[in-house]
C-alpha positions in Angstrom: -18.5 29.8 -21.6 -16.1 32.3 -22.4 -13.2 31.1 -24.5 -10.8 32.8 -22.6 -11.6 31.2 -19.1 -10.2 27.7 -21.7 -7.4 29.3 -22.7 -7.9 29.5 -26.1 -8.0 32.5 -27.9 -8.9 33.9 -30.9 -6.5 33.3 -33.8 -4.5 30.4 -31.9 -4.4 27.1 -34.2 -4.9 23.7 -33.0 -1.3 22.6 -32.1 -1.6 25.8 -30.0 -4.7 25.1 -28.3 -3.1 21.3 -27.6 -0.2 22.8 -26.0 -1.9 25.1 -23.7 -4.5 22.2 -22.9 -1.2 20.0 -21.4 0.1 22.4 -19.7 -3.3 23.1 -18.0 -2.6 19.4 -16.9 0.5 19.0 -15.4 -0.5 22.4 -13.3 -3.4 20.5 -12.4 -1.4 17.0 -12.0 1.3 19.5 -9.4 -1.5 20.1 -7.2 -1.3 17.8 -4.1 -3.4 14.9 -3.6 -4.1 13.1 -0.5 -6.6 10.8 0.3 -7.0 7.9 2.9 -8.8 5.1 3.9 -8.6 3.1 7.2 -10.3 0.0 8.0 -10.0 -3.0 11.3 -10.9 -6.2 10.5 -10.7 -9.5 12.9 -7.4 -11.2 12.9 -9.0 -14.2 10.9 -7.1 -16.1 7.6 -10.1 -16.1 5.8 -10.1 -11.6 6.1 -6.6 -11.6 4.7 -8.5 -11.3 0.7 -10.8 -8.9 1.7 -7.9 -6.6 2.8 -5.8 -7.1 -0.1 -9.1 -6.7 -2.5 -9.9 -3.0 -0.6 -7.0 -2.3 -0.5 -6.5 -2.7 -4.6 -9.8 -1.0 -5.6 -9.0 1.8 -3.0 -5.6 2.5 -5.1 -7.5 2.1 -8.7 -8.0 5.8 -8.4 -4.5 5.9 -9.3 -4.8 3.8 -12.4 -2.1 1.3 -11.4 -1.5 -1.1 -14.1 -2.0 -4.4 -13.8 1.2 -5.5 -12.2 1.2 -2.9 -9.8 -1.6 -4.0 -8.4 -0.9 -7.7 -7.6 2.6 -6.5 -6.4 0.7 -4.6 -3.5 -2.2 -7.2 -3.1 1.0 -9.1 -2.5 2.4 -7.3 -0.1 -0.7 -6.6 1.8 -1.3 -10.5 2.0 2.0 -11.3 3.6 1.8 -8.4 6.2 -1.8 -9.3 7.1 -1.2 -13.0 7.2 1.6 -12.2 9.4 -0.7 -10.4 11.8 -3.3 -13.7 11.8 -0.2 -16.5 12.2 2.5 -14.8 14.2 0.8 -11.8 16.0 -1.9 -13.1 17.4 -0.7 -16.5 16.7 -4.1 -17.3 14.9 -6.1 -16.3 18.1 -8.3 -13.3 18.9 -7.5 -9.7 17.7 -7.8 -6.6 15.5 -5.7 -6.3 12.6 -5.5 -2.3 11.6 -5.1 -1.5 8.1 -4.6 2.2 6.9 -4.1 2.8 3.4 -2.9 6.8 1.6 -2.5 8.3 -1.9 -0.3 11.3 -1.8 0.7 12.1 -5.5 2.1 9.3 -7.1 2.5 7.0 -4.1 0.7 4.7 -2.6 1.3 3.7 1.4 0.1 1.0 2.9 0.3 1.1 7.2 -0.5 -2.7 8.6 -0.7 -3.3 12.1 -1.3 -5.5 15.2 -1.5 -5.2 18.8 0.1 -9.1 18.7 3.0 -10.7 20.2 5.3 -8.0 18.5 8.6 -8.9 17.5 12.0 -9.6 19.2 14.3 -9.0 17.0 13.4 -7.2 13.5 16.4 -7.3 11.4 16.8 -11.3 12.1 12.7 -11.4 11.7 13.6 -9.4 7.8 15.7 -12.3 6.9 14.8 -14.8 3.9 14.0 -17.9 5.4 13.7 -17.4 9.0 10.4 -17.9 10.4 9.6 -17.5 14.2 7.0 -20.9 13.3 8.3 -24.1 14.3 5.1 -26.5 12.6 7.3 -26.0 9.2 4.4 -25.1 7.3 5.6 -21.2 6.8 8.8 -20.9 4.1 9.8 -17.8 6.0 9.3 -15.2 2.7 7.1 -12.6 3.8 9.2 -9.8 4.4 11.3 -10.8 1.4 8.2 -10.7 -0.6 7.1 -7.4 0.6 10.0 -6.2 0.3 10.6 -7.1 -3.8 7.0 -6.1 -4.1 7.4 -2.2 -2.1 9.6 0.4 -2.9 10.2 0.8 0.9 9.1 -1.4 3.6 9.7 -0.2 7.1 8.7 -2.8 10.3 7.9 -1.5 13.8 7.5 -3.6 16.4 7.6 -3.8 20.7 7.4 -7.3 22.0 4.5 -7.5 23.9 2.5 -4.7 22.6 2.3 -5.2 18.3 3.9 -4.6 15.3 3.7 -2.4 12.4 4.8 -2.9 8.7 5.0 0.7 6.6 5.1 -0.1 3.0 5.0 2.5 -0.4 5.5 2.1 -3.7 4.9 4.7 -6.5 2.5 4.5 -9.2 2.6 4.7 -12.9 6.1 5.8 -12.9 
């Protein structure tokens, strides 16, 4: 290989050579990166770890640290649990999941084509759940939303709901 096509030439010493190397890599970091994986699985409680598990080795590419990874394992619980209890109110359905790397950041698309919701921002408050059995605390969106660096919720009673979440990595 020639040493020019590495940047080092003749004469340059080692702290040099080192300097040119990272510079090679951040031009190389600058170039964009996007990747995505989508996936449907049954609206079922028991599928709710296998979406939060794909969803954490799909975004290992990114080498998240440790804590980054359970905050979006996290997150992708709640919004997939809230597909199985209050979108299809644990009955029949597809739950859509649609996961992206673009740089840094990490976006995480959950959906439904469930109940949907009737009124979002009341939905988004701590404490307030739609189920009346008192077994749900009413924290999923709360959680999500300490766990995300944005969470954005779509929803059209009647037809489904949608939760967009990001969060950057390795910042």
């Amino acid at each position: 290989m020639d040493r020019e096509e590495n940047n080092v030439k003749t004469g340059q010493n080692m702290q040099e050579i080192q300097e040119n190397m990272e510079i090679k890599e951040q031009e190389t970091k600058k170039t964009l990166r996007k990747e995505w994986m989508k996936m449907q699985i049954e609206s079922r409680s028991e599928n709710e770890e296998f979406a939060r598990v794909t969803v954490a080795v799909f975004m290992s590419r990114m080498d998240p640290t440790l804590e980054e990874i359970n905050d979006v394992k996290t997150a992708v619980s709640e919004a997939v649990t809230n597909c199985v209890i209050h979108g299809y109110g644990n009955g029949e359905g597809i739950i859509y999941i649609e996961t992206g790397i673009e740089e840094d950041e990490l976006s995480v698309w959950i959906r439904d084509e469930g109940r949907g919701i009737d009124n979002i921002e009341k939905a988004m408050e701590p404490m307030y759940t739609s189920d009346t059995s008192g077994e749900r605390s009413g924290m999923g969106f709360s959680f999500m939303e300490a766990f995300m660096d944005r969470v954005e919720v779509e929803s059209e009673p009647g037809r489904g709901t949608m939760v967009k979440m990001k969060k950057k990595i390795g910042r």
